[in-house]
C-alpha positions in Angstrom: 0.0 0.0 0.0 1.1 3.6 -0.5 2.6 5.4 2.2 0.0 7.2 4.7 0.5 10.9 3.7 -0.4 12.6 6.6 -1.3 11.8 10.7 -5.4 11.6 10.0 -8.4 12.5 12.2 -9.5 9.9 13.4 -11.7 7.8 11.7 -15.2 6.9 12.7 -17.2 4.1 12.3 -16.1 1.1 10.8 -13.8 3.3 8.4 -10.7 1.9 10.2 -11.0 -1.3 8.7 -12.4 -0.2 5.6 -9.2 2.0 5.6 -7.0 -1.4 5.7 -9.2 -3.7 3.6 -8.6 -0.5 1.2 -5.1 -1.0 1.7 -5.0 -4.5 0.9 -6.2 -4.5 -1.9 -4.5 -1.4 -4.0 -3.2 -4.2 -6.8 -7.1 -5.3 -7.2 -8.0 -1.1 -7.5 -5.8 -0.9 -10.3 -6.3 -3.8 -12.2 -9.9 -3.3 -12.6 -8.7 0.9 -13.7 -6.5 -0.8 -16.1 -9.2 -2.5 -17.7 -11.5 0.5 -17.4 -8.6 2.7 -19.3 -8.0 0.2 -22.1 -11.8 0.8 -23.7 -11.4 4.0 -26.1 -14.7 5.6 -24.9 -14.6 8.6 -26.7 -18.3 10.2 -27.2 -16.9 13.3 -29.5 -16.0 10.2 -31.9 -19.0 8.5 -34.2 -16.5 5.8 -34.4 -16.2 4.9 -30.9 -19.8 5.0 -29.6 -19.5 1.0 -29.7 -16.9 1.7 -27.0 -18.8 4.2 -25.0 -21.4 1.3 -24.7 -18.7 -1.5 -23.7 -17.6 1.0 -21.3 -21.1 1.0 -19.7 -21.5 -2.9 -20.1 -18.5 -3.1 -17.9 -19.5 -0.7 -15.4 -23.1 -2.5 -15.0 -21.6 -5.9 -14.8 -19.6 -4.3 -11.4 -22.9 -3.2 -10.4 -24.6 -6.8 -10.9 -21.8 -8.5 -9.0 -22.3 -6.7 -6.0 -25.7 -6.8 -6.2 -26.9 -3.0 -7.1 -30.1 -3.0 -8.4 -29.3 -1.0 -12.2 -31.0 -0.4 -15.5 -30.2 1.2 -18.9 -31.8 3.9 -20.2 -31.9 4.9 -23.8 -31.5 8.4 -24.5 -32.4 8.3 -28.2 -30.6 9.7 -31.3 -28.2 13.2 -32.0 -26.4 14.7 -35.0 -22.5 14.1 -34.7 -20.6 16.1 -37.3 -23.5 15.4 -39.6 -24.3 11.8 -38.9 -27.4 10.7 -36.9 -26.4 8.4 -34.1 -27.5 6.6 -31.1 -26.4 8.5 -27.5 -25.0 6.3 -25.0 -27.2 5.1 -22.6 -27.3 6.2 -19.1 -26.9 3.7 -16.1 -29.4 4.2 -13.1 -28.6 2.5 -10.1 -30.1 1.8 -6.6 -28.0 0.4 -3.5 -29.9 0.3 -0.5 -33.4 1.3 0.2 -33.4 1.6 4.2 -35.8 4.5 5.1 -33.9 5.1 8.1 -31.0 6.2 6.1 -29.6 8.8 4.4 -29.7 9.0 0.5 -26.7 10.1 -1.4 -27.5 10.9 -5.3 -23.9 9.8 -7.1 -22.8 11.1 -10.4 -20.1 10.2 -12.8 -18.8 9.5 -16.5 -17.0 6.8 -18.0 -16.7 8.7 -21.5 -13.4 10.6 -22.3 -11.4 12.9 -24.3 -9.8 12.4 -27.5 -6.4 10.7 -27.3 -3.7 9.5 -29.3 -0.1 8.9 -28.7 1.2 10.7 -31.4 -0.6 13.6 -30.3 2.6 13.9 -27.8 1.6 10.8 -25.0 4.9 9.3 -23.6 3.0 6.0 -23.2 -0.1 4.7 -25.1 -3.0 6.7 -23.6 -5.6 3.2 -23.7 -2.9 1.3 -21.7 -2.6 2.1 -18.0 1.2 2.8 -16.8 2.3 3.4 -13.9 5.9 5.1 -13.5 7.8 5.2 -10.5 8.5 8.3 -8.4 10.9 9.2 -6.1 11.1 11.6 -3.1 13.1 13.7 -5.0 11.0 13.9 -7.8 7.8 14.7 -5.7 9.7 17.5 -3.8 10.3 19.1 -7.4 7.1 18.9 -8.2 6.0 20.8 -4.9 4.0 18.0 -3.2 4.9 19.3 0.4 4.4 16.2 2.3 2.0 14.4 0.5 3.9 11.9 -2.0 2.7 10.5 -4.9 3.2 6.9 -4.7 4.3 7.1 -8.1 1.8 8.2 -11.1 -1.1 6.0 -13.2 -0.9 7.6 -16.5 -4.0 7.3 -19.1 -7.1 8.2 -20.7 -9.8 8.7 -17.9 -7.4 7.7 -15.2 -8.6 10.6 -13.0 -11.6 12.1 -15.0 -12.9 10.0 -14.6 -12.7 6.3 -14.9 -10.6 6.5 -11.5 -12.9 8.2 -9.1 -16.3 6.8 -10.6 -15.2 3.0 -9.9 -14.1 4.2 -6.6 -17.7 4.6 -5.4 -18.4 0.5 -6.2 -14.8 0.1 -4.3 -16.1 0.9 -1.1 -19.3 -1.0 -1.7 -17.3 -4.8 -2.2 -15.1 -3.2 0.9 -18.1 -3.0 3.3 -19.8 -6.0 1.5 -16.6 -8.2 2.0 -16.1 -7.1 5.7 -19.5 -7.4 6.6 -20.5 -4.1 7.6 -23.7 -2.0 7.3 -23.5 0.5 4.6 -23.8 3.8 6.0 -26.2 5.3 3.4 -28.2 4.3 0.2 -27.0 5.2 -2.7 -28.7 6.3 -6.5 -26.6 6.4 -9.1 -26.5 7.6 -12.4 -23.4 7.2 -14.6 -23.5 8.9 -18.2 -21.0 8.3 -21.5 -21.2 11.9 -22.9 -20.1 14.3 -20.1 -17.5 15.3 -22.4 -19.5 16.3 -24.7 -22.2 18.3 -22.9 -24.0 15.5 -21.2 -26.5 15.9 -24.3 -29.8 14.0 -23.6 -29.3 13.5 -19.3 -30.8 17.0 -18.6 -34.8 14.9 -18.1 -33.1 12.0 -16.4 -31.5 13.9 -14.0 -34.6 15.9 -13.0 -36.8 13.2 -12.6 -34.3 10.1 -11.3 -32.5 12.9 -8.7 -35.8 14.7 -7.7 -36.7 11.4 -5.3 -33.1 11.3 -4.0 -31.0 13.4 -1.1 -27.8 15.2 -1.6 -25.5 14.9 -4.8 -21.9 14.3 -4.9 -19.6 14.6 -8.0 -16.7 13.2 -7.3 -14.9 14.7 -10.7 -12.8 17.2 -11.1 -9.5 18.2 -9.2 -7.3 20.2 -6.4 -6.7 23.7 -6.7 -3.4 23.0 -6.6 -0.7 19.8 -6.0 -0.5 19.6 -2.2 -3.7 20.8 -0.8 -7.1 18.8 -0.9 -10.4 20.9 -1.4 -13.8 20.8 -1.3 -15.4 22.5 -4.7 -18.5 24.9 -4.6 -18.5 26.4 -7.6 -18.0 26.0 -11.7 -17.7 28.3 -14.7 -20.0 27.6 -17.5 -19.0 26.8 -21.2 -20.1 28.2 -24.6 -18.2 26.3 -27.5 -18.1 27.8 -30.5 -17.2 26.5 -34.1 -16.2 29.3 -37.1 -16.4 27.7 -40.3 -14.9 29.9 -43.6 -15.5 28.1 -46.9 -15.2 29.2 -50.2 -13.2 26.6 -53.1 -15.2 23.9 -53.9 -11.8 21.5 -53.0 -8.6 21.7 -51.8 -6.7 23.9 -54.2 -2.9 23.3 -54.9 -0.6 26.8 -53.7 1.3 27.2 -56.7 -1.4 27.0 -59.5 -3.9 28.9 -57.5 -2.2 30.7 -54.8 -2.5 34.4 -55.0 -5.7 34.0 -57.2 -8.2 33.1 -54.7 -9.2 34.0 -51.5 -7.9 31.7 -49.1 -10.4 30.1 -46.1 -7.7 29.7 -43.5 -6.1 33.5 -43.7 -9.9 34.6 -43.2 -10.1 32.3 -40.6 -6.8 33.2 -38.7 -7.6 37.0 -39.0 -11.2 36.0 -37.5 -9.9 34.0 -34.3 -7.0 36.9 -33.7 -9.9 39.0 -33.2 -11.2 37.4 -30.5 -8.4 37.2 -27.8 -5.0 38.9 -27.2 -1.8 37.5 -26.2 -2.4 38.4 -22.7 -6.0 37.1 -22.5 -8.3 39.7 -22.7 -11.6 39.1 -24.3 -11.9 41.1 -27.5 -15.6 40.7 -28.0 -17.7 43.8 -27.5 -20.4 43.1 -24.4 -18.7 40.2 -23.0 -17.4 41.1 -20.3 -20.3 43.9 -19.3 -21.7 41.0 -17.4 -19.4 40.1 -15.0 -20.0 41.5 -11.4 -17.9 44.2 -10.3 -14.9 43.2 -7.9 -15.7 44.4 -3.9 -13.3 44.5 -2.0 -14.6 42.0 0.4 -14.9 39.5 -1.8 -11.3 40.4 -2.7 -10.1 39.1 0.6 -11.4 36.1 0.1 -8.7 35.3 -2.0 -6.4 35.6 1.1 -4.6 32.9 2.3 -5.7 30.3 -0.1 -3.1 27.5 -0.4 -2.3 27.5 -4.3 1.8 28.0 -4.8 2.4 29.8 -8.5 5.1 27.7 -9.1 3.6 24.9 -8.8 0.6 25.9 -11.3 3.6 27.0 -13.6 5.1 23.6 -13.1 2.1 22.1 -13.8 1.2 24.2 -16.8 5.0 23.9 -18.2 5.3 27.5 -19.2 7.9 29.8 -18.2 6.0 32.8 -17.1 2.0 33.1 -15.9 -0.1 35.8 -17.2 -1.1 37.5 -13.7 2.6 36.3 -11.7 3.4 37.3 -9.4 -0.4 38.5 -7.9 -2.0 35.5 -6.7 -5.4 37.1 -6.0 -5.7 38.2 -9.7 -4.1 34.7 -10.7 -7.0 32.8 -9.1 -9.5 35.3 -10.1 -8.9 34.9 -14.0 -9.1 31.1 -13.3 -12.8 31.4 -10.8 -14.4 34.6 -11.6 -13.8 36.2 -14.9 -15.0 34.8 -18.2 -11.7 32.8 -20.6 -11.7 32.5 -24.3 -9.3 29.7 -25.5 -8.4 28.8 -29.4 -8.9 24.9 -29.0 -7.3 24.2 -33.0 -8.7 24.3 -37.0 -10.0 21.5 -38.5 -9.8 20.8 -42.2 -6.2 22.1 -41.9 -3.0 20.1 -43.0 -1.9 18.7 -39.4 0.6 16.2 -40.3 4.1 15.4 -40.5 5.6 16.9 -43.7 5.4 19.3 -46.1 1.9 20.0 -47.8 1.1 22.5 -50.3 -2.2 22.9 -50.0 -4.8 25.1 -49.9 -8.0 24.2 -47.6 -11.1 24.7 -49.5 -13.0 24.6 -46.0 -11.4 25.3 -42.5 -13.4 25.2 -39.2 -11.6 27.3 -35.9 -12.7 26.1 -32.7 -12.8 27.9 -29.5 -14.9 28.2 -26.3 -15.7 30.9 -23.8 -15.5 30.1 -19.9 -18.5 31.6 -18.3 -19.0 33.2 -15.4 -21.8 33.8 -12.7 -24.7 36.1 -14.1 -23.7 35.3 -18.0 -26.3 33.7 -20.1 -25.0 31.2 -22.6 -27.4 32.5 -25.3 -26.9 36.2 -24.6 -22.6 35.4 -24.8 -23.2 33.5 -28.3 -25.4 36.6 -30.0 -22.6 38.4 -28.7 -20.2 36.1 -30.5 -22.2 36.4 -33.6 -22.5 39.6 -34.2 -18.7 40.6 -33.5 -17.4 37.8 -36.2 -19.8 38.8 -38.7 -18.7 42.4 -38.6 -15.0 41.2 -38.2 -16.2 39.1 -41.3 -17.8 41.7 -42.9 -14.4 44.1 -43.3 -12.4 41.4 -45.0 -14.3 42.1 -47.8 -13.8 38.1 -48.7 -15.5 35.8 -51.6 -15.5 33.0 -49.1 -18.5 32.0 -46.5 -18.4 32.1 -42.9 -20.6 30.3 -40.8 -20.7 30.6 -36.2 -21.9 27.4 -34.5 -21.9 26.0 -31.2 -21.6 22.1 -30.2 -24.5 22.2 -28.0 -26.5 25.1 -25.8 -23.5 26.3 -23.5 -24.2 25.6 -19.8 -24.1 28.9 -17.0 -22.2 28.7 -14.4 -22.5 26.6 -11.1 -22.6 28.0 -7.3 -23.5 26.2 -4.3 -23.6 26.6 -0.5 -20.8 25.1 1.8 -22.3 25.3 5.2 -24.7 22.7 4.6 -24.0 19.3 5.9 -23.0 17.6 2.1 -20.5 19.6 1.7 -19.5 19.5 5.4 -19.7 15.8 5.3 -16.9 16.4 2.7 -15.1 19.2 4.4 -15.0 16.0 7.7 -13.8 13.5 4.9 -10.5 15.1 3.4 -9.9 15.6 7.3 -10.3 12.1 8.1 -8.1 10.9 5.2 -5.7 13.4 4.8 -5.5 15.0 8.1 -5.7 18.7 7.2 -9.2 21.1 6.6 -9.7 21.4 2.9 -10.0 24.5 0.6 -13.4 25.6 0.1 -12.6 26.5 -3.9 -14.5 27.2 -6.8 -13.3 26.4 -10.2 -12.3 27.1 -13.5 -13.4 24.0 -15.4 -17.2 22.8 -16.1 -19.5 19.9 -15.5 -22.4 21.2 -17.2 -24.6 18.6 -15.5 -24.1 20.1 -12.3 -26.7 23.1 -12.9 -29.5 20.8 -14.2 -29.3 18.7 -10.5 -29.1 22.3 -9.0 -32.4 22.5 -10.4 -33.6 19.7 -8.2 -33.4 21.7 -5.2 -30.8 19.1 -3.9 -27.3 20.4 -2.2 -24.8 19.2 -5.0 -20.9 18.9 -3.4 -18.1 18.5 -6.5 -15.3 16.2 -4.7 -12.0 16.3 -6.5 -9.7 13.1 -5.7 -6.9 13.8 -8.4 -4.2 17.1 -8.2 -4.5 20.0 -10.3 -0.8 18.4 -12.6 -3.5 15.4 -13.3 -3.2 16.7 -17.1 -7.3 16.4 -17.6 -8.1 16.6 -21.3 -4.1 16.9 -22.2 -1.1 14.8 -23.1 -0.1 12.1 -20.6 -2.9 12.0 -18.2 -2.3 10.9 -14.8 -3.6 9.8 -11.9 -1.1 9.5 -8.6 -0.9 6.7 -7.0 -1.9 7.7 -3.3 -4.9 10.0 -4.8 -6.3 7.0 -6.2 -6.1 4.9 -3.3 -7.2 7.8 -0.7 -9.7 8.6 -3.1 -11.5 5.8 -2.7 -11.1 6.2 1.4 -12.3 10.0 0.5 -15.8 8.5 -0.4 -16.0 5.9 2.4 -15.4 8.7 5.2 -17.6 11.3 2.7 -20.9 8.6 3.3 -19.7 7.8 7.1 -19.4 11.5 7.9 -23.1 12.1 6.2 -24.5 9.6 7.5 -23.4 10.8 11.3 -24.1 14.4 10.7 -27.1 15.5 12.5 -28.1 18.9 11.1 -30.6 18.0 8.6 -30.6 19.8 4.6 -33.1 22.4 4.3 -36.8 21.0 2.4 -35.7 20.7 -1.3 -37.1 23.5 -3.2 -37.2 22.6 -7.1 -36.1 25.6 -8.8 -38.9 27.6 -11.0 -36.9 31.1 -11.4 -35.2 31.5 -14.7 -31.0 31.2 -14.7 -29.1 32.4 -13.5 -30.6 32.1 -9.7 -29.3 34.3 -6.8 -27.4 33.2 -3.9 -25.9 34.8 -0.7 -22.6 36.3 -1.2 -21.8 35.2 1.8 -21.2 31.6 0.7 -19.2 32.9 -2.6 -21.7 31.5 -4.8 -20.7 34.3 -7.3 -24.4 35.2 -8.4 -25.7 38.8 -7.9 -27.1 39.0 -4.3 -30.4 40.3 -3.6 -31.0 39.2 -0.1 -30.4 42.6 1.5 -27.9 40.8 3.8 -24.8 41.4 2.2 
């Protein structure tokens, strides 16, 4: 077993020997992630929505083995990149159904980015690897004194194949030591989280509108050596900018300079958008973001997040806002990002290639922020590239999209008891009080089981170097294995808390809903409190 990484609270319940059996068994843990890893689940690719369903067969045979009551549901048809196909089914699950108990609504996916190894992976992404690390090696990488126990690189390894097996992990360790389970626990595990959870909005409403609180165990730490419980999400508008105009792919030297080209049109559109130092270029974005006070300002005080060890993590020289670490974290929480993801249609490959793309499709999204409407941001969007557009005075055709509706931005409340159950958990396994954080990343689902009127706590298990979505992704070693401890001591620690949630109020008002400042939700305040 990895080393313990810190002295922990002590644990209640029967968590001590679920701690050990959990320690016993670390080989099992990542022998059944191995497997999990090896199926290509990618939903953004037509081609491997046969493996987003083995990826769901898998996961439902766990279930039937330890006896969790499961079904499929079908979530019909979509267009992907012009082709009708089937969506991944959803798996709905039920363990437990003791009225005396507490029920916990669990969330997670088992669908994941695109990867490839020669898109720069050291190892083969769909094989799980684990490399060794020393002491020295976690010291440069700013771990303080939690090691890493070496690192589990591949796809989904952390989001979020890892963390989503961990919660039938600690169901075989209380089933094999003959314990009561502390709660009962719905699930519902999706295939198309990475791209928008398209077709769960319904299912969530109705399957998590009969249950109690919602954890997400997804995501990560703020930073590398700090746990942290998460209470808040930005939202995400993705955008696609196609510029056509040849009928095919032109060669450079017999047409070159006699034709107006797609991808200059294109490039001078996306340079419109962004500068080098990350300010949004697009008129009206930004009027929507709430004005800075000063005391929210200080909540940025003494948060535990090193700027080296982001830079380390990012593998850049220089930050944009270093050496500020207020303003650092702000750009990443509370102000609106617009990122150039790549082109499409454009030669990508190895080699000299002398052509000219008859069609070229940009790709970019927009991180929103509390108070920003996805469909207010993309009329914004709109209207600036078609003036942009408009100047070029260009033969060719431009067209705006966006892959799916956007999703606003999440905010919840961290004095209820969910996410003090979790606040009580990272203590209990990792011996320190977590970061209360909110975060830059977004699990569009979260908002739609907002709107159940349940508390919904996101519980990161890997560090913020896990590389989600990038080259070489990683899971450590020791995250893993206390990850799965995290959600053991999450369901004791809810189970024993006494102070019960408030009457779940399904929300009616339209988004984006207002909150209490006080709890940092980030949403425009209009309790007369604050």
């Amino acid at each position: 077993p990895p080393p313990r990484p810190r002295p922990a609270k002590q644990p209640k319940g029967a968590l001590p020997t679920v701690f050990q059996h959990i320690d016993r068994h670390v080989e099992e843990y990542v022998s059944v992630l191995a497997d999990a890893v090896s199926i290509p689940s990618v939903s953004s690719d037509a081609a491997r929505r046969p493996a987003c369903r083995d990826m769901v067969a898998f996961y439902r045979r766990m279930m039937d083995d330890l006896g969790v009551q499961n079904e499929i549901r079908e979530l019909g048809k979509h267009l992907c990149r012009g082709q009708e196909i089937d969506l991944p089914p959803v798996i709905l699950g039920r363990y437990g159904s003791d009225p005396t108990k507490p029920t916990i609504c669990a969330y997670g996916h088992l669908d994941v980015q695109p990867a490839a190894k020669e898109d720069g992976w050291a190892t083969d992404p769909f094989t799980l690897t684990w490399v060794a690390k020393s002491a020295e090696d976690d010291t440069r990488a700013g771990y303080g004194d939690f090691p890493s126990g070496g690192k589990l690189h591949g796809r989904g390894a952390t989001d979020d194949k890892g963390p989503v097996l961990s919660w039938l992990f600690i169901i075989e360790a209380y089933q094999k030591l003959k314990e009561p389970f502390p709660v009962n626990l719905l699930f519902l595990v999706e295939c198309m989280e990475e791209s928008h959870s398209q077709g769960l909005e319904p299912v969530v409403l109705k399957e998590f509108a009969t249950g109690g609180a919602i954890c997400v165990a997804d995501n990560n730490w703020l930073g590398v050596r700090q746990p942290c419980v998460q209470y808040g999400l930005r939202g995400i508008n993705y955008f696609l900018l196609e510029v056509s105009g040849p009928s095919k792919d032109l060669h450079s030297g017999r047409f070159g300079g006699s034709v107006h080209e797609p991808m200059v049109d294109l490039v001078k559109l996306l340079a419109s958008l962004v500068d080098s130092k990350g300010n949004i270029l697009v008129p009206g974005v930004m009027d929507s973001v709430a004005p800075l006070t000063d005391a929210e300002r200080k909540l940025y005080d003494g948060i535990d997040f090193p700027l080296d060890g982001h830079r380390q993590a990012c593998g850049v020289k220089r930050l944009l806002h270093e050496p500020d670490l207020g303003k650092s974290l702000m750009h990443i929480w509370r102000y609106p990002a617009l990122s150039i993801h790549g082109i499409e249609g454009a030669h990508s490959g190895p080699g000299a290639k002398t052509v000219i793309p008859g069609k070229v499709i940009g790709k970019f999204s927009i991180r929103l922020v509390p108070d920003q409407k996805p469909e207010e941001i993309t009329a914004l969007v709109r209207k600036h590239l078609e003036g942009v557009f408009a100047t070029l005075g260009s033969a060719n055709d431009m067209e705006v999209s966006t892959d799916g509706e956007g999703a606003p931005a999440f905010g919840g409340n961290p004095e209820d008891r969910n996410f003090l159950a979790a606040a009580r958990a990272n203590e209990c396994v990792y011996g320190v009080v977590p970061d209360f954080v909110r975060s830059g990343g977004s699990i569009p689902v979260a908002l739609t089981m907002q709107d159940t009127g349940r508390s919904v706590v996101l519980l990161p298990v890997g560090r913020n170097d896990d590389g989600h979505h990038g080259q070489n992704e990683k899971i450590d070693l020791n995250n893993f294995i206390c990850g799965i401890k995290l959600l053991a001591a999450y369901v004791t620690e809810f189970a024993l808390s006494v102070a019960p949630l408030p009457a779940p109020v399904p929300q009616t008002q339209a988004r984006p809903r207002k909150g209490c400042a006080r709890f940092m939700s980030g949403f425009k305040c209009e309790c007369g409190d604050c």
